[in-house]
Backbone and ligand atoms as CSV (ligand in chain L), in Angstrom:
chain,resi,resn,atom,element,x,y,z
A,1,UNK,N,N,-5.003,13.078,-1.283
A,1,UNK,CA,C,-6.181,13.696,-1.885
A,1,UNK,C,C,-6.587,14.916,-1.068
A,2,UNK,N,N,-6.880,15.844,-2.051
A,2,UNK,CA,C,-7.499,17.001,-1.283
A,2,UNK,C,C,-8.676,17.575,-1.763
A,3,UNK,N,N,-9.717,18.032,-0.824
A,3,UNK,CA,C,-11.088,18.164,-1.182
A,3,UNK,C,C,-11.213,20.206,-1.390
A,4,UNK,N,N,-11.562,20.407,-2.357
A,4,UNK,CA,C,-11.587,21.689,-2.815
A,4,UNK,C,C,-13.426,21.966,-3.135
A,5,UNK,N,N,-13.745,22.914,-2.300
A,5,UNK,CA,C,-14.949,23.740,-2.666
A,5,UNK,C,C,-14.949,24.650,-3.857
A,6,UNK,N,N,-15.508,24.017,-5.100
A,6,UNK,CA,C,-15.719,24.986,-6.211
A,6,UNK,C,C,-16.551,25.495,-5.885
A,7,UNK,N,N,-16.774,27.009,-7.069
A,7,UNK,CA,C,-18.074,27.544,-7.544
A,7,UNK,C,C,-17.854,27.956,-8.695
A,8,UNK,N,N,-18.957,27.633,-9.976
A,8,UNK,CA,C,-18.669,28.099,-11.112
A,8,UNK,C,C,-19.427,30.023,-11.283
A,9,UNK,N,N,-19.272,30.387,-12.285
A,9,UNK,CA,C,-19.768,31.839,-12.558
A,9,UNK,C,C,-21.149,32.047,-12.466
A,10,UNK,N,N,-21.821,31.084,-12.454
A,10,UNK,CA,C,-23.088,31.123,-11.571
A,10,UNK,C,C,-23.465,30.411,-10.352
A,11,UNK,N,N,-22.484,30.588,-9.403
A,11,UNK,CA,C,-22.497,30.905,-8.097
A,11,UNK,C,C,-22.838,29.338,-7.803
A,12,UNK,N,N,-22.911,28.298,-8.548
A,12,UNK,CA,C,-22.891,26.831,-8.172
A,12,UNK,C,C,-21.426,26.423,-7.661
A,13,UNK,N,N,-21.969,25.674,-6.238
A,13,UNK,CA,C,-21.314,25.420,-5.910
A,13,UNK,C,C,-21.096,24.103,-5.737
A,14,UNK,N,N,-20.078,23.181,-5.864
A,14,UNK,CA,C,-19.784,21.562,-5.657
A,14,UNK,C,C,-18.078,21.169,-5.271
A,15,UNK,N,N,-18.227,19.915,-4.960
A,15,UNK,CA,C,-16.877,19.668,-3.924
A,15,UNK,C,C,-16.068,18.547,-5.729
A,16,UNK,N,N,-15.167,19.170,-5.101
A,16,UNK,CA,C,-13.975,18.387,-6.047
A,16,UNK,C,C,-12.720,17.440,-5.207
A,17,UNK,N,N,-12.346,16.424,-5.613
A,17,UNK,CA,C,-11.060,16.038,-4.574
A,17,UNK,C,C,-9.778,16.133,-5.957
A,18,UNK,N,N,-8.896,16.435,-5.420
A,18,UNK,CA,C,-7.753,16.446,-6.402
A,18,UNK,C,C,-6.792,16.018,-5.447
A,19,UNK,N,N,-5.709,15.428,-6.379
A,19,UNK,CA,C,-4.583,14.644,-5.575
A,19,UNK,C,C,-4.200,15.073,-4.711
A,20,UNK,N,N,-3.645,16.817,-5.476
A,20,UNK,CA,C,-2.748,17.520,-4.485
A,20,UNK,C,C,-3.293,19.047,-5.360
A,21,UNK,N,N,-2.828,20.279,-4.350
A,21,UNK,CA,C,-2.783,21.306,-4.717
A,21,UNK,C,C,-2.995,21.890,-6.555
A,22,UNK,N,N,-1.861,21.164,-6.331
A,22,UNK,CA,C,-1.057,21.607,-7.585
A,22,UNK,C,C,-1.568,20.774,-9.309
A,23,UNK,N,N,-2.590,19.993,-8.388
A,23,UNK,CA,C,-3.283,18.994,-9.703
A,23,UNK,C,C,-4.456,19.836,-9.999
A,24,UNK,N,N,-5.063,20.544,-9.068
A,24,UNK,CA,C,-6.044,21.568,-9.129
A,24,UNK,C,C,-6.031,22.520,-9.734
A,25,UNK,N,N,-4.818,23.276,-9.249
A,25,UNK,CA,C,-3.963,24.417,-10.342
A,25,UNK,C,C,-3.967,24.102,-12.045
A,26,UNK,N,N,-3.533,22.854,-11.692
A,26,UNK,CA,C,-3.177,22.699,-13.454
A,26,UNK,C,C,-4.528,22.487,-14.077
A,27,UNK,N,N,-5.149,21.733,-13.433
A,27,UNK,CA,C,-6.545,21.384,-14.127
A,27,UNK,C,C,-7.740,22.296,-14.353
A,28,UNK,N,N,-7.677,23.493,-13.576
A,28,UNK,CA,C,-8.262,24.557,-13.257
A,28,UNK,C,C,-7.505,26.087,-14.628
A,29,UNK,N,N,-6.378,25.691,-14.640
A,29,UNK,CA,C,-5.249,26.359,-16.046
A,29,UNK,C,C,-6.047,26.202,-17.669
A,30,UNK,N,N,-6.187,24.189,-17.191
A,30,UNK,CA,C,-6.439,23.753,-18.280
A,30,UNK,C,C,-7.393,24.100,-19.100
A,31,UNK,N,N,-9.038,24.468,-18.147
A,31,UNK,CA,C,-9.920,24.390,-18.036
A,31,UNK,C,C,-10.803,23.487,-18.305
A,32,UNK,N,N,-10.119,22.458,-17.697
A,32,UNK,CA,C,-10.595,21.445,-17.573
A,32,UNK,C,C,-11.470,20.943,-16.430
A,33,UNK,N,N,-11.890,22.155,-15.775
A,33,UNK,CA,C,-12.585,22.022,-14.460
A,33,UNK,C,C,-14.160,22.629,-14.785
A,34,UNK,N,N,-15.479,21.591,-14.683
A,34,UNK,CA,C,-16.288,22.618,-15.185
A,34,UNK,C,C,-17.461,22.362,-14.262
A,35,UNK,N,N,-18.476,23.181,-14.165
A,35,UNK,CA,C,-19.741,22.834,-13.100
A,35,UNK,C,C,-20.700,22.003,-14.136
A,36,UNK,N,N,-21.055,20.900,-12.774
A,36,UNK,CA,C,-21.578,19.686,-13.098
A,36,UNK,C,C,-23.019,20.444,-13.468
A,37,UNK,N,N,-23.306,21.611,-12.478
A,37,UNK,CA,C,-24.606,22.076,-13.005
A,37,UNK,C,C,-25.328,22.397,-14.347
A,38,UNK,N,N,-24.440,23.400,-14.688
A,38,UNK,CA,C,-24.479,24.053,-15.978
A,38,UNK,C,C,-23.078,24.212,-16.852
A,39,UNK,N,N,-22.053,23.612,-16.625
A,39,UNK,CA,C,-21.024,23.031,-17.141
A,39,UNK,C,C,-20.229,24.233,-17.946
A,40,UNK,N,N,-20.117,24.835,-17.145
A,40,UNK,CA,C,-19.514,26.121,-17.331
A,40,UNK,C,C,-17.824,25.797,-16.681
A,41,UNK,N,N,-16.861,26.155,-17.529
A,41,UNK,CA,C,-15.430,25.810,-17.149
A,41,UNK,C,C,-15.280,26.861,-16.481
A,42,UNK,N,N,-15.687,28.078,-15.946
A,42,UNK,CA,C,-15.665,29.336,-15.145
A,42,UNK,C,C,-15.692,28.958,-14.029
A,43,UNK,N,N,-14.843,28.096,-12.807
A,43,UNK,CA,C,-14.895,27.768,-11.932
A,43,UNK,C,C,-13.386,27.922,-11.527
A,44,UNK,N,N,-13.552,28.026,-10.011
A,44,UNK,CA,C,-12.973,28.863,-8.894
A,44,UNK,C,C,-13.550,27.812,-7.553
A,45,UNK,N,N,-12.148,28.166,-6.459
A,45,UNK,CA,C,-12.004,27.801,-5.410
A,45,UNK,C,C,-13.590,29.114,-4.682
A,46,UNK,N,N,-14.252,28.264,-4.080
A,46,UNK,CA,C,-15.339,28.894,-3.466
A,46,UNK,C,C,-14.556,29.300,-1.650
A,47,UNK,N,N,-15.260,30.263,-1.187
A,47,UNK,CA,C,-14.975,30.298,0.525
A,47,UNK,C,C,-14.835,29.054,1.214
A,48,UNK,N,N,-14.378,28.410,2.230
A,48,UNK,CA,C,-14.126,27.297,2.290
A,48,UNK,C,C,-14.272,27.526,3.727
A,49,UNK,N,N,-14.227,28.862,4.528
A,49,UNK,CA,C,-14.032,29.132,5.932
A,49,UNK,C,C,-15.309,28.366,7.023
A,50,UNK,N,N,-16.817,28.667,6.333
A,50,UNK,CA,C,-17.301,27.582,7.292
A,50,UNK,C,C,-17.455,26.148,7.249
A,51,UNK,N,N,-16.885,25.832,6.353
A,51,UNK,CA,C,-17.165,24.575,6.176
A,51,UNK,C,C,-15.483,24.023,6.762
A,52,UNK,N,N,-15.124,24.348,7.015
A,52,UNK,CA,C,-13.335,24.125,7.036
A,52,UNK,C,C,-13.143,23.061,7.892
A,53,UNK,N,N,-14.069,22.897,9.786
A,53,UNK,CA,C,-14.647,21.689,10.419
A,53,UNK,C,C,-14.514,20.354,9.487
A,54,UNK,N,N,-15.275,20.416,8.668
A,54,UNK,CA,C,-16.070,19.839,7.833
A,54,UNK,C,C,-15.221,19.052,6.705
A,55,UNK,N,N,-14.499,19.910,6.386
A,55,UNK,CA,C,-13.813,19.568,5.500
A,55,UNK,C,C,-12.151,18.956,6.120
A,56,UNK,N,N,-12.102,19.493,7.662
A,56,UNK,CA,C,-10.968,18.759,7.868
A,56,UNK,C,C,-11.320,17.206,8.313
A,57,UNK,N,N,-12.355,16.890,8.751
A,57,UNK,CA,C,-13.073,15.683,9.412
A,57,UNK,C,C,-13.130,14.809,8.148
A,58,UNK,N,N,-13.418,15.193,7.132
A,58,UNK,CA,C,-13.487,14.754,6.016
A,58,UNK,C,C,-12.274,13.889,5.560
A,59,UNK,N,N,-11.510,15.210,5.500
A,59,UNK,CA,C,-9.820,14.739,5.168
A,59,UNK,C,C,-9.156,13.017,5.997
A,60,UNK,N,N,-9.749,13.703,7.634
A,60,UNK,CA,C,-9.151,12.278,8.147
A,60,UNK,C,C,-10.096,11.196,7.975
A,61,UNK,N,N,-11.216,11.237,7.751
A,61,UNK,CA,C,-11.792,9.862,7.024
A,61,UNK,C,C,-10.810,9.492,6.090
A,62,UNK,N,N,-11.038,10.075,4.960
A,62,UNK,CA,C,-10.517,10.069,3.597
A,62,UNK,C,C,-8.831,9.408,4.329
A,63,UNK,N,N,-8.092,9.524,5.041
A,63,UNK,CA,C,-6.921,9.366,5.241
A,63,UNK,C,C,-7.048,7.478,6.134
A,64,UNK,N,N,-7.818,7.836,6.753
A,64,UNK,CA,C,-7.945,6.519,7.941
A,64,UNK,C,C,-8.677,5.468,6.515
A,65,UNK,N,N,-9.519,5.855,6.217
A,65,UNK,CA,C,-10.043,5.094,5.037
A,65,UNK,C,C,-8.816,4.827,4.121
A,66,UNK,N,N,-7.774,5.240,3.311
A,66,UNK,CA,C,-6.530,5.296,2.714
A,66,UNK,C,C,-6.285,3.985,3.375
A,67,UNK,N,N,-5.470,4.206,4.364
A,67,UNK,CA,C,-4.563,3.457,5.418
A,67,UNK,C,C,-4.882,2.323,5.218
A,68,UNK,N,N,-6.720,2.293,5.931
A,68,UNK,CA,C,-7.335,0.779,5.710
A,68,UNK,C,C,-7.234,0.121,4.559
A,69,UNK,N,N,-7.450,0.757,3.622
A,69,UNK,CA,C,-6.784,0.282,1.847
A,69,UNK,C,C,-5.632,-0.559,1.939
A,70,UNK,N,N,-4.900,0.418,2.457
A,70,UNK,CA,C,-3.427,-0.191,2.332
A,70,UNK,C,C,-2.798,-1.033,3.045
A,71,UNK,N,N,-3.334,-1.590,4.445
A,71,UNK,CA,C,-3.046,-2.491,5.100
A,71,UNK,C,C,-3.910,-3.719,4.526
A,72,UNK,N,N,-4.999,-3.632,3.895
A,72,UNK,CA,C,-5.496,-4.590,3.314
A,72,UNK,C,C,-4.893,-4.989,1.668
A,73,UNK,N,N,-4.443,-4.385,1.318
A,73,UNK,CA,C,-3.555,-4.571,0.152
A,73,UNK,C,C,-2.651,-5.189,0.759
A,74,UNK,N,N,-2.000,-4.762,1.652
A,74,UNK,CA,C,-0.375,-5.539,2.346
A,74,UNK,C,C,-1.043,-6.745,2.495
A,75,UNK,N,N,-1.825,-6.748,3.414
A,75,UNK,CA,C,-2.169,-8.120,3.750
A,75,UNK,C,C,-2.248,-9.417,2.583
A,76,UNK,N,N,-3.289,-8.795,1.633
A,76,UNK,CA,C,-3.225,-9.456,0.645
A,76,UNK,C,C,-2.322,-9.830,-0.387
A,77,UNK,N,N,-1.558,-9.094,-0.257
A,77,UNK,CA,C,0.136,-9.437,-1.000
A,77,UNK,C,C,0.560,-10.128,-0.134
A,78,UNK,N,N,0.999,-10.497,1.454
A,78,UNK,CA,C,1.442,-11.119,1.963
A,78,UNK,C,C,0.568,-12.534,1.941
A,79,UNK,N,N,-0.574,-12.467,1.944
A,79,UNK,CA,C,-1.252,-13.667,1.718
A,79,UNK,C,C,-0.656,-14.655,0.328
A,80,UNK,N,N,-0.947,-13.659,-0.685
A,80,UNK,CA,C,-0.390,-13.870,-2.100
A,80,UNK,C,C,0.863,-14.832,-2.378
A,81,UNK,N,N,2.097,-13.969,-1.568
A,81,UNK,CA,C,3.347,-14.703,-1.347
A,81,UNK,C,C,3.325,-15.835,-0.419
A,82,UNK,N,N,2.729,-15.765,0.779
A,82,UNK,CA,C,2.513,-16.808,1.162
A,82,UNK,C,C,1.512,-18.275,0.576
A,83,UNK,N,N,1.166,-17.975,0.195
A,83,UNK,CA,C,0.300,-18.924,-1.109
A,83,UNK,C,C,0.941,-19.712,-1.884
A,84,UNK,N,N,2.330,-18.234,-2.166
A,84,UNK,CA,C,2.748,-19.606,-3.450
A,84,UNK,C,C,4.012,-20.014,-2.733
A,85,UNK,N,N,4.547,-19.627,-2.101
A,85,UNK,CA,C,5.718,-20.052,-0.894
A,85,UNK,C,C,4.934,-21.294,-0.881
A,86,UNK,N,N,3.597,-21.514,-0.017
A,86,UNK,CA,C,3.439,-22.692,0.524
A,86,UNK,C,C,3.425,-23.871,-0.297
A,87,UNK,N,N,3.263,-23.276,-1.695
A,87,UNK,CA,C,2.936,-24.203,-2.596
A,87,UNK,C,C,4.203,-24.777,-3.517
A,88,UNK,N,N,5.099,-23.780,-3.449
A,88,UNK,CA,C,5.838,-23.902,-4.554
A,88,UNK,C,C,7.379,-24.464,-3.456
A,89,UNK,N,N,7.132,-24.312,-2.283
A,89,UNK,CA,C,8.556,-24.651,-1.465
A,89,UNK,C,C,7.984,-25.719,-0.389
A,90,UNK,N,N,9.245,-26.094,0.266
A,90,UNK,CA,C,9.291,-27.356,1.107
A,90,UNK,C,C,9.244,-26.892,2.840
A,91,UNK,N,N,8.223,-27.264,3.304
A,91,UNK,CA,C,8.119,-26.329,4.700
A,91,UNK,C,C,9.481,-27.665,5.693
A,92,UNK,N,N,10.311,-26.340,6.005
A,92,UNK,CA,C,11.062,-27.745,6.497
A,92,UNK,C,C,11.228,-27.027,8.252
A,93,UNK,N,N,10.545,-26.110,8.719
A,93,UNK,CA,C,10.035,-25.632,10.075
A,93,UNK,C,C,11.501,-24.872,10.348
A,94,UNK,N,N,11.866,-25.170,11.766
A,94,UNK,CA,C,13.307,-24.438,12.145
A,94,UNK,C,C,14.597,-24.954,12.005
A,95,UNK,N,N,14.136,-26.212,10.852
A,95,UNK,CA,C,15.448,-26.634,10.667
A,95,UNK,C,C,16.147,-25.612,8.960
A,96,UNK,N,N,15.358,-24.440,8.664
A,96,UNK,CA,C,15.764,-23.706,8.007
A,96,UNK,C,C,16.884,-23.525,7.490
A,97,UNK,N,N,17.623,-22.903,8.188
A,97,UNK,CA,C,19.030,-22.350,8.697
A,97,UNK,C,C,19.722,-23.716,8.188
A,98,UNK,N,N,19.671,-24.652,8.563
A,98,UNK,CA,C,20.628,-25.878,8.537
A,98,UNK,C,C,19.990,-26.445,6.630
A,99,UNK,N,N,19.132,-26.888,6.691
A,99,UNK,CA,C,18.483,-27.149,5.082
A,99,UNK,C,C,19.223,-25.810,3.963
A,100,UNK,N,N,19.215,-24.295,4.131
A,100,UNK,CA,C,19.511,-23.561,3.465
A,100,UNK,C,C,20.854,-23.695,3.146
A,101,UNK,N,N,21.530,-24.194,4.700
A,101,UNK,CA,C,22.999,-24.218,4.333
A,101,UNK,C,C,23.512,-25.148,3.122
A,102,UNK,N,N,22.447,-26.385,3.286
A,102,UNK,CA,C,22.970,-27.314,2.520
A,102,UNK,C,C,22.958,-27.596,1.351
A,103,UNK,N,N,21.310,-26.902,1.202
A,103,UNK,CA,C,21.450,-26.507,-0.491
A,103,UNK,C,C,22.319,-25.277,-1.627
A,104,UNK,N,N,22.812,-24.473,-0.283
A,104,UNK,CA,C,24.215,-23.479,-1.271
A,104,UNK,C,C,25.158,-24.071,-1.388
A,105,UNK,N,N,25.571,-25.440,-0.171
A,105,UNK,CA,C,26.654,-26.011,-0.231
A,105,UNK,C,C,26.460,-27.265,-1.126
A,106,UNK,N,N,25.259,-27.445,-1.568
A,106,UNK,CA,C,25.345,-28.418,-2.758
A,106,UNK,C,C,25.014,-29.653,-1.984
A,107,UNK,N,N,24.743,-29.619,-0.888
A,107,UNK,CA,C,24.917,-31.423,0.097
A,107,UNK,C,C,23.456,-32.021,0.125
A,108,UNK,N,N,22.239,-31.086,-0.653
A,108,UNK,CA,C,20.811,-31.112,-0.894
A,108,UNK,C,C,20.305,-31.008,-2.050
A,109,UNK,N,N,19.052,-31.491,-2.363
A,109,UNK,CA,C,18.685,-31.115,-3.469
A,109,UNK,C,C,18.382,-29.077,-3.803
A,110,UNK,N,N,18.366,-28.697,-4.684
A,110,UNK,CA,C,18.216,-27.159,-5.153
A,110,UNK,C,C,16.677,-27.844,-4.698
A,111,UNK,N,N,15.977,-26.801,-4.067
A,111,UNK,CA,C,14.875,-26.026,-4.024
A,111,UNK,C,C,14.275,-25.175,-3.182
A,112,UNK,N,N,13.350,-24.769,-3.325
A,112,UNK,CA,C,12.818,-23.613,-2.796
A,112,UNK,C,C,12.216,-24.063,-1.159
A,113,UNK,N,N,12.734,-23.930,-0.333
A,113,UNK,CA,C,12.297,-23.691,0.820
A,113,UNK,C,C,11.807,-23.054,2.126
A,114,UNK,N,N,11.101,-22.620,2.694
A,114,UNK,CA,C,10.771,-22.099,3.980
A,114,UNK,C,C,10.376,-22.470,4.984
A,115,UNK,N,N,10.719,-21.818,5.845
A,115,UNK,CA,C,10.676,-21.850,7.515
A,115,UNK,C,C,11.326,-20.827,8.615
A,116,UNK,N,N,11.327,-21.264,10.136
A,116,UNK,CA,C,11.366,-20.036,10.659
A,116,UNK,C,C,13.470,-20.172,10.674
A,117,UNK,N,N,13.729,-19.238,11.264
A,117,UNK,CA,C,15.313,-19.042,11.536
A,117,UNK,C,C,15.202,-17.748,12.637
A,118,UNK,N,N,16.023,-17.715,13.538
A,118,UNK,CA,C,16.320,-17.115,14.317
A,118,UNK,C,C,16.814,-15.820,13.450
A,119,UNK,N,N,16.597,-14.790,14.055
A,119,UNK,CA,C,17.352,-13.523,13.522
A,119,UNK,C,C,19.150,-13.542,13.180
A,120,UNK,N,N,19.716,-14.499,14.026
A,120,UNK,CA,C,21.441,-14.524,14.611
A,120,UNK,C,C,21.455,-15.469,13.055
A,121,UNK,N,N,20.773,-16.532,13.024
A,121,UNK,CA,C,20.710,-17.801,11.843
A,121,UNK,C,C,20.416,-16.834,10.651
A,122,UNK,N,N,19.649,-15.876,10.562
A,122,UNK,CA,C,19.351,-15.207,9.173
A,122,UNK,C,C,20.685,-14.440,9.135
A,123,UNK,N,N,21.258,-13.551,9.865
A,123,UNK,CA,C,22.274,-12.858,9.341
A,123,UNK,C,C,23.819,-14.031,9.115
A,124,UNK,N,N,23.924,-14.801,9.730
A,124,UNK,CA,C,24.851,-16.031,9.285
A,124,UNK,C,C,24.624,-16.158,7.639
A,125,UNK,N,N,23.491,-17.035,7.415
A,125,UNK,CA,C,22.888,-17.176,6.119
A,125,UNK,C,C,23.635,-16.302,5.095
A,126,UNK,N,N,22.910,-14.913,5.547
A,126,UNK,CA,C,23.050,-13.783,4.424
A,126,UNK,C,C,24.475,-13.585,4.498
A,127,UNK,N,N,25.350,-13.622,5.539
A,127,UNK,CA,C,26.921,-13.596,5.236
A,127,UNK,C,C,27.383,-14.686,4.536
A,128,UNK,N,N,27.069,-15.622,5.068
A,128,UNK,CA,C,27.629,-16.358,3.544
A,128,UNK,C,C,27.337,-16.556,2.325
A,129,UNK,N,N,26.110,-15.040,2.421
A,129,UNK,CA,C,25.803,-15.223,0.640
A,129,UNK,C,C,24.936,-15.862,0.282
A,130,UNK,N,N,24.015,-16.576,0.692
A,130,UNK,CA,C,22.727,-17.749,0.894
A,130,UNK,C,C,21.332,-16.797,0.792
A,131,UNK,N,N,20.723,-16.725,-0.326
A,131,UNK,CA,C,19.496,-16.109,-0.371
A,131,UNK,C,C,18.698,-16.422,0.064
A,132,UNK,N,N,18.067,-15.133,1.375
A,132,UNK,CA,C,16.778,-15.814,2.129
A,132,UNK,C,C,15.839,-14.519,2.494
A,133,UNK,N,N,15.002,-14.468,2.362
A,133,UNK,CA,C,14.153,-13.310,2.751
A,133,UNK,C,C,13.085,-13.655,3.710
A,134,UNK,N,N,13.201,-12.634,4.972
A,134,UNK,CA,C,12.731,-12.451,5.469
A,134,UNK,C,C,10.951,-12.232,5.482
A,135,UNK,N,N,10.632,-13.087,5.598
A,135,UNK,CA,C,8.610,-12.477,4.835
A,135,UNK,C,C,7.923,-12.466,6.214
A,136,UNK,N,N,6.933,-11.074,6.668
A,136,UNK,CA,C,6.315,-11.404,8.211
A,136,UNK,C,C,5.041,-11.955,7.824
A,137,UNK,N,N,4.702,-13.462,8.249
A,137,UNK,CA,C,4.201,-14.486,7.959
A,137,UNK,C,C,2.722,-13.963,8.780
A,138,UNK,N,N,1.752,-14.261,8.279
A,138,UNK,CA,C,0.466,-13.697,9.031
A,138,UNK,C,C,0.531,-14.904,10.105
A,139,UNK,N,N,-0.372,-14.206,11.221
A,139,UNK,CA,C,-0.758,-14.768,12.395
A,139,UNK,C,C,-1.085,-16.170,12.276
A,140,UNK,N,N,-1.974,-16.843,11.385
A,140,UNK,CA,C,-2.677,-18.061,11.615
A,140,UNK,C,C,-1.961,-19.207,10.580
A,141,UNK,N,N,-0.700,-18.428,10.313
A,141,UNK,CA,C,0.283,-19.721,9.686
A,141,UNK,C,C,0.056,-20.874,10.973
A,142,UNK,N,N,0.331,-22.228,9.756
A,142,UNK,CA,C,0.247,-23.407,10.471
A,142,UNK,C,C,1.412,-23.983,11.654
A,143,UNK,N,N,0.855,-23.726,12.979
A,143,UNK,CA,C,2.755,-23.737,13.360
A,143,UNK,C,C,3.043,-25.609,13.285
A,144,UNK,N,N,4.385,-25.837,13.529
A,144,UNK,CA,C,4.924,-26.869,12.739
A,144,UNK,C,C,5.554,-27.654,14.479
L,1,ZN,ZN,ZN,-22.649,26.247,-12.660
């Protein structure tokens, strides 16, 4: 997102954020850009030089704020999957590796299981073709 200082043809001025550059351009083409004041589509990038401080401080809110979004989204997708992992599979701890083997090799019942495996035990697994994914399990999983 980027924060753009309008002014329409009567010298009103107000802040716009647009995705990028180039969403401004087009929307500004369109004239689809108009002052909230007097709603005049005659609007233009205003001077931006003293406020520029201002507007870069802005930006990294706007960015650190983003981030925080998005690590809380991750989180919550990882929560998500872990939810139904816990629910829908058999926690069988670090005997993983050995349980996974047995259900590709047929010597177990088919189902869905998780637990931990060594990094050396996950790439074994995945060479022989044994579907297992890796998920980074939040901190306050139950240890076993
Ligand atoms: Zn205006």
């Amino acid at each position: 997102m980027i924060l753009f200082q309008l002014k329409c043809d009567h010298d009103h001025e107000f802040e716009g954020w647009f995705k990028d550059s180039a969403t401004y351009e087009a929307q500004s083409l369109g004239g689809e850009l108009s002052c909230p004041l007097c709603g005049s589509v005659h609007v233009g990038k205003a001077l931006m030089a003293p406020r520029l401080r201002t507007g870069r401080q802005k930006e990294q809110a706007e960015q650190t704020q983003k981030q925080a979004a998005l690590a809380m989204a991750t989180q919550t997708a990882l929560a998500e999957i872990r939810a139904h992992v816990e629910k829908n599979c058999e926690h069988v701890g670090d005997k993983f590796a050995e349980e996974a083997r047995k259900i590709h090799y047929g010597e177990a019942d088919a189902r869905g299981i998780y637990g931990q495996a060594t990094p050396d035990e996950a790439v074994e697994l995945i060479d022989e073709g044994i579907d297992v994914h890796a998920l980074p399990w939040l901190e306050d999983h139950k240890k076993n």
